[in-house]
N, CA, C and O atoms as a GROMACS GRO file, in nm:
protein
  304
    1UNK      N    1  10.358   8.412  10.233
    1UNK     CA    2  10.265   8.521  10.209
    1UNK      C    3  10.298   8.583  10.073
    1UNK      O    4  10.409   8.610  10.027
    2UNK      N    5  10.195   8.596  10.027
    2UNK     CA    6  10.195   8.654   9.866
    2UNK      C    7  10.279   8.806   9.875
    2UNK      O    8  10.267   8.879   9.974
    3UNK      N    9  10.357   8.840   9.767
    3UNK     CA   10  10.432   8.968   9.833
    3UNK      C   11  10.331   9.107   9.755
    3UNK      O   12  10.390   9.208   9.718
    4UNK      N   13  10.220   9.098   9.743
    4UNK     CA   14  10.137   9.146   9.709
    4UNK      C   15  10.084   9.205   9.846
    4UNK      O   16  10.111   9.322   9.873
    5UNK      N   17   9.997   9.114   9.948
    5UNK     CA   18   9.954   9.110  10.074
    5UNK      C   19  10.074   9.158  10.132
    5UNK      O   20  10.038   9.259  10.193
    6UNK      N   21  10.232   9.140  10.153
    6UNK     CA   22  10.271   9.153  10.225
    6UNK      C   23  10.340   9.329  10.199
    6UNK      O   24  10.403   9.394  10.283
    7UNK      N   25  10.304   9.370  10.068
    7UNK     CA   26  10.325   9.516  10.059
    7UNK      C   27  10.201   9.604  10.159
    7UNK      O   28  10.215   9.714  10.212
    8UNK      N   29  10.089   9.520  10.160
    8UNK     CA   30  10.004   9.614  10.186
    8UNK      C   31  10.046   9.633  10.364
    8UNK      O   32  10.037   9.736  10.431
    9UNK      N   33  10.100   9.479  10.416
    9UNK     CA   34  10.082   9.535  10.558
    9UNK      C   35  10.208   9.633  10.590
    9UNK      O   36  10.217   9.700  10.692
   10UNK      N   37  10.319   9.628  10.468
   10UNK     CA   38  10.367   9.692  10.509
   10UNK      C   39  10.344   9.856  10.472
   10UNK      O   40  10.432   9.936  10.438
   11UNK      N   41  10.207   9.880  10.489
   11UNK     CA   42  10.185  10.023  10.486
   11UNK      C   43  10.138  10.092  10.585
   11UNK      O   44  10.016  10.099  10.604
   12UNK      N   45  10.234  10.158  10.669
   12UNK     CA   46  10.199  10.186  10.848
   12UNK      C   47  10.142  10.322  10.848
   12UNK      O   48  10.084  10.350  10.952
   13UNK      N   49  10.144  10.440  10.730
   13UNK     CA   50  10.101  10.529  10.761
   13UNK      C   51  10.172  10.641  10.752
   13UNK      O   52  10.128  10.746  10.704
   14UNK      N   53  10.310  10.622  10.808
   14UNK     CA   54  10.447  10.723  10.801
   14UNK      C   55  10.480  10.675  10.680
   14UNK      O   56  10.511  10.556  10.665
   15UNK      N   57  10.477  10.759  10.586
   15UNK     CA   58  10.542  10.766  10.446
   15UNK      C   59  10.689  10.723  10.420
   15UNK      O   60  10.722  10.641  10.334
   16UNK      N   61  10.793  10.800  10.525
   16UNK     CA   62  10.956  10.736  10.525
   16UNK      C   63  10.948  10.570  10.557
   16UNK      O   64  11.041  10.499  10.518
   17UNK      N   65  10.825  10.505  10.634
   17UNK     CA   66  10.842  10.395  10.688
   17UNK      C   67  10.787  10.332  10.610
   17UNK      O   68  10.822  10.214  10.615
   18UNK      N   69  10.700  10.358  10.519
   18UNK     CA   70  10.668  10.300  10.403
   18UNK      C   71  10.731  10.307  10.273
   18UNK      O   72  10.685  10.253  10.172
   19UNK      N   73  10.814  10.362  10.277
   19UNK     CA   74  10.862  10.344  10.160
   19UNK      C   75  11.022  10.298  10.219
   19UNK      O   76  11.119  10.319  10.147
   20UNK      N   77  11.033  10.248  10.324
   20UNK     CA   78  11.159  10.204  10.371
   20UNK      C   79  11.134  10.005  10.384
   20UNK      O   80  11.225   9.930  10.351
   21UNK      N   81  11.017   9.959  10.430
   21UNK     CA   82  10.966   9.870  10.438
   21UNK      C   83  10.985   9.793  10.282
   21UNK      O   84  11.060   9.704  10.242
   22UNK      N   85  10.884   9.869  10.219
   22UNK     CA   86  10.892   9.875  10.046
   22UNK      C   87  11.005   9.831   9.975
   22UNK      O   88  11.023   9.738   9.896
   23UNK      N   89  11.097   9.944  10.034
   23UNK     CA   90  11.237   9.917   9.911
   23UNK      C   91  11.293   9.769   9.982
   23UNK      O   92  11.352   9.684   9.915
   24UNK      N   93  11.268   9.757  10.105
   24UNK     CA   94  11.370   9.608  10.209
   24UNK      C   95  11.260   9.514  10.098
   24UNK      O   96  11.330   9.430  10.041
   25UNK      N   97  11.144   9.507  10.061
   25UNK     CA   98  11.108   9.370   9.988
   25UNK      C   99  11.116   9.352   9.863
   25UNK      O  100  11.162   9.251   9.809
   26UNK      N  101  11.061   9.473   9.796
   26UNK     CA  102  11.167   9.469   9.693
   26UNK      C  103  11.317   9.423   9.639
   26UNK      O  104  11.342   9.364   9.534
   27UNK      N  105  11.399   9.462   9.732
   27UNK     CA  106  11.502   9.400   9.740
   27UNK      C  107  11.606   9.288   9.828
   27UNK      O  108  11.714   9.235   9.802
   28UNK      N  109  11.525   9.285   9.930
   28UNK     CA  110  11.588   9.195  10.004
   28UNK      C  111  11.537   9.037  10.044
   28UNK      O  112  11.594   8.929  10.055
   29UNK      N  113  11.380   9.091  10.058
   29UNK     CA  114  11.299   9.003  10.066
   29UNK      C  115  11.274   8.843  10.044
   29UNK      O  116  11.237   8.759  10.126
   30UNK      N  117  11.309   8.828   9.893
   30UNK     CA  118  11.325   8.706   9.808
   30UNK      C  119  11.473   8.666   9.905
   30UNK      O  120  11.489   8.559   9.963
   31UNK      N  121  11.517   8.717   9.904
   31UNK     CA  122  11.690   8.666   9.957
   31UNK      C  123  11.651   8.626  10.080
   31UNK      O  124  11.735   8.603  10.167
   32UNK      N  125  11.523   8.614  10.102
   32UNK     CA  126  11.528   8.568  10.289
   32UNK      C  127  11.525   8.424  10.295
   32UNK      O  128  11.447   8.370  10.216
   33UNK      N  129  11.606   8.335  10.386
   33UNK     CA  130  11.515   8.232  10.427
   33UNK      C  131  11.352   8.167  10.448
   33UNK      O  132  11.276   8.262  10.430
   34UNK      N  133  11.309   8.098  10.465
   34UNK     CA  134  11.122   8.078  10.533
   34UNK      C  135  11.139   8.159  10.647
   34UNK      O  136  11.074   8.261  10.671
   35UNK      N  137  11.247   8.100  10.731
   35UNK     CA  138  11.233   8.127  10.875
   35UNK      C  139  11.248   8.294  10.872
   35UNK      O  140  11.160   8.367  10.919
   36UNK      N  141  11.355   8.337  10.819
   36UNK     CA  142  11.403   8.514  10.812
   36UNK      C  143  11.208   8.529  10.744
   36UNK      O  144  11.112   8.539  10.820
   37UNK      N  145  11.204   8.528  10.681
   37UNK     CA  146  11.056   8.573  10.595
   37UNK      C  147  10.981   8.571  10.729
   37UNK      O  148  10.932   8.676  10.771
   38UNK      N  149  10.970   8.474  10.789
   38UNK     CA  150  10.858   8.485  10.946
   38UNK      C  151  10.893   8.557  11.023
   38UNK      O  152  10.822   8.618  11.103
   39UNK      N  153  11.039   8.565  11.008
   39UNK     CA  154  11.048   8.678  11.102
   39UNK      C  155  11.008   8.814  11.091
   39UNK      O  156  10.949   8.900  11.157
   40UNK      N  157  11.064   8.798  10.983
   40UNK     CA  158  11.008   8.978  10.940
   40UNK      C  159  10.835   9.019  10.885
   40UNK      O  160  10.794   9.134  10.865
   41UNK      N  161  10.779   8.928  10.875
   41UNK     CA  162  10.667   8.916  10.922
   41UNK      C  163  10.566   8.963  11.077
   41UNK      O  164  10.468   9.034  11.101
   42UNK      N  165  10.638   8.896  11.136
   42UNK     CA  166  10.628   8.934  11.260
   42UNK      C  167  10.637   9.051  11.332
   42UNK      O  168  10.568   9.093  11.424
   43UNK      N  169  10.789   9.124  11.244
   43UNK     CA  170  10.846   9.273  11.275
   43UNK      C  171  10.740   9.344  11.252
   43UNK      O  172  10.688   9.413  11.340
   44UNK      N  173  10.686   9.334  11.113
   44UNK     CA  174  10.644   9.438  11.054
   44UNK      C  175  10.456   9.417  11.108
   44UNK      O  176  10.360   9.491  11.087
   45UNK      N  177  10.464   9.328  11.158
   45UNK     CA  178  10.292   9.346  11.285
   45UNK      C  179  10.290   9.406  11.362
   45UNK      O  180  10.180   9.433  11.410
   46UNK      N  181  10.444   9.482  11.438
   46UNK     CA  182  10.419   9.562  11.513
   46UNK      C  183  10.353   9.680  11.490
   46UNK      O  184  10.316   9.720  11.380
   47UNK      N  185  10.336   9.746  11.618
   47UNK     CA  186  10.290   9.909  11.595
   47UNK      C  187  10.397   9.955  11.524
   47UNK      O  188  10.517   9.931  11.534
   48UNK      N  189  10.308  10.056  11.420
   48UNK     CA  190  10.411  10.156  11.348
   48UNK      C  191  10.509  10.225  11.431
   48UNK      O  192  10.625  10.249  11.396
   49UNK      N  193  10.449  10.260  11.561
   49UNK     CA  194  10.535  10.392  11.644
   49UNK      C  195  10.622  10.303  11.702
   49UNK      O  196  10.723  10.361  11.741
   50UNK      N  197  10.623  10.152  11.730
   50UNK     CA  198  10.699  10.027  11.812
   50UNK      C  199  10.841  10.053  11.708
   50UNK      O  200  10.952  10.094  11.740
   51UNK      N  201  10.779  10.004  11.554
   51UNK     CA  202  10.868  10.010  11.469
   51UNK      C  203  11.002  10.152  11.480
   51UNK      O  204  11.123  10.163  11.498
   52UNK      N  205  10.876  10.241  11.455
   52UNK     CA  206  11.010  10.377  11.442
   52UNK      C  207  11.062  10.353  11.545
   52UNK      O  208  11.180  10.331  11.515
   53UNK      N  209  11.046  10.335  11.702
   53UNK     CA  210  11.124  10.327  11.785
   53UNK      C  211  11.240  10.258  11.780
   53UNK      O  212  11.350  10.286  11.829
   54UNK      N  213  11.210  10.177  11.723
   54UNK     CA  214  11.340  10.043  11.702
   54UNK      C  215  11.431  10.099  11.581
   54UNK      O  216  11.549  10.065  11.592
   55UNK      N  217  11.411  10.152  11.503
   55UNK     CA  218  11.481  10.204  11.392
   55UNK      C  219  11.550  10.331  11.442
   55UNK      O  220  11.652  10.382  11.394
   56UNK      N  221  11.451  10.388  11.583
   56UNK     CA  222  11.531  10.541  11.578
   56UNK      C  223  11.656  10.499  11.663
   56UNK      O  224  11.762  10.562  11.659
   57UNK      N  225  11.639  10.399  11.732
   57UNK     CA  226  11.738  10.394  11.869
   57UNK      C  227  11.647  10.423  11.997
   57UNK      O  228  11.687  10.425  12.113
   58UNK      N  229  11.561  10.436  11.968
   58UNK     CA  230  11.468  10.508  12.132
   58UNK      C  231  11.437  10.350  12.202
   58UNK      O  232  11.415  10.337  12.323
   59UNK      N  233  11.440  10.251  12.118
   59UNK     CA  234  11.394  10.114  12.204
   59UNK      C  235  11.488  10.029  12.139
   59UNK      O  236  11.570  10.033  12.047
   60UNK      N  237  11.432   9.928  12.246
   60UNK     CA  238  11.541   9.788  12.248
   60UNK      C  239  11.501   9.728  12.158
   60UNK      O  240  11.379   9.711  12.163
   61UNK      N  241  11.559   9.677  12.059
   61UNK     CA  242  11.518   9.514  11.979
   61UNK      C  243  11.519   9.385  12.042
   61UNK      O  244  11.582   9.365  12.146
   62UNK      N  245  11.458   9.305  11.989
   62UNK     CA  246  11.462   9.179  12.024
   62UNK      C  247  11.524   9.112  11.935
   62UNK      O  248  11.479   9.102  11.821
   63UNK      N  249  11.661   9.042  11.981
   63UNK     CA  250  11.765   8.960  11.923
   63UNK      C  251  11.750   8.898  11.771
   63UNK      O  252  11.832   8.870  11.683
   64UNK      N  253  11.600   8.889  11.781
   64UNK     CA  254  11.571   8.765  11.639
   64UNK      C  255  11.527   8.862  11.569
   64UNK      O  256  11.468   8.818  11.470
   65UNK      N  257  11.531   9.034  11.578
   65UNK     CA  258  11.458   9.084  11.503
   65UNK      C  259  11.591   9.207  11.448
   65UNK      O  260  11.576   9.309  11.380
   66UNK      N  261  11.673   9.170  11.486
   66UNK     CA  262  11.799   9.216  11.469
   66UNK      C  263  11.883   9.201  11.335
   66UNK      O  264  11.943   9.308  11.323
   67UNK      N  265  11.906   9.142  11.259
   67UNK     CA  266  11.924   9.117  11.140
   67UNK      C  267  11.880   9.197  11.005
   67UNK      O  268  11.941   9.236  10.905
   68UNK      N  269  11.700   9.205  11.066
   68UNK     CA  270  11.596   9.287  11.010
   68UNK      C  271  11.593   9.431  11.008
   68UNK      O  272  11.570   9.499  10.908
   69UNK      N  273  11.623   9.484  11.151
   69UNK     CA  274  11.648   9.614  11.199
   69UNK      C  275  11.780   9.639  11.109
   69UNK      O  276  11.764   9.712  11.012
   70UNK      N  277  11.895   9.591  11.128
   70UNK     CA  278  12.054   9.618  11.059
   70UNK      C  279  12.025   9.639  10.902
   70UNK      O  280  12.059   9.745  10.850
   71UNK      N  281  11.964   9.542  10.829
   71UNK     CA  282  11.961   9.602  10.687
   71UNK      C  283  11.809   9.689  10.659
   71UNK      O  284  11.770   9.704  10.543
   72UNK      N  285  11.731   9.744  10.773
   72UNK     CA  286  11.671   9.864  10.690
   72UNK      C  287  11.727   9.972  10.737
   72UNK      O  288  11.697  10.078  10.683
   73UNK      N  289  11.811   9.969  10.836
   73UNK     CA  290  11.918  10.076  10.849
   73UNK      C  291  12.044  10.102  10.713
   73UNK      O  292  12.097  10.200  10.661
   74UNK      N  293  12.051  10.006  10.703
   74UNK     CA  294  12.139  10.017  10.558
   74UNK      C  295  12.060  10.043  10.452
   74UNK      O  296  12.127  10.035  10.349
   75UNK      N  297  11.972  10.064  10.436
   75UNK     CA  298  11.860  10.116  10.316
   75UNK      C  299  11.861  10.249  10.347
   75UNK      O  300  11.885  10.316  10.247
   76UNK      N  301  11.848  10.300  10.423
   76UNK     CA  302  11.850  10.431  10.448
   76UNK      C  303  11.983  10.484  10.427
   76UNK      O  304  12.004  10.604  10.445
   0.00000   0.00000   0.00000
């Protein structure tokens, strides 16, 4: 996915979550694998409010999406 397109989906609406999304492709992004890239693809289709949940601690992650969750916690 063009990282053009893939800025836009990552624009959920919550401003901290957009500009947290943002800085992870900016900088991390290129450093992904295909497979890591699909994954986080995938993450970032969720619901915005799915997302914050997973970032706040209020919900569970799913194992493969774990990696993803750990370094936008370290962005912050």
């Amino acid at each position: 996915m063009h990282t053009s397109k893939l800025k836009w989906k990552c624009r959920k609406g919550v401003r901290e979550l957009d500009i947290l999304l943002s800085k992870y492709i900016e900088t991390s992004y290129d450093l992904l694998s295909s497979k890591e890239k699909d994954i986080f693809i995938e993450f970032i289709e969720k619901d915005t409010y799915e997302i914050l949940d997973i970032l706040m601690n209020k919900k569970n992650v799913n194992n493969k999406f774990l990696n993803i969750v750990e370094a936008l916690k370290s962005l912050n």
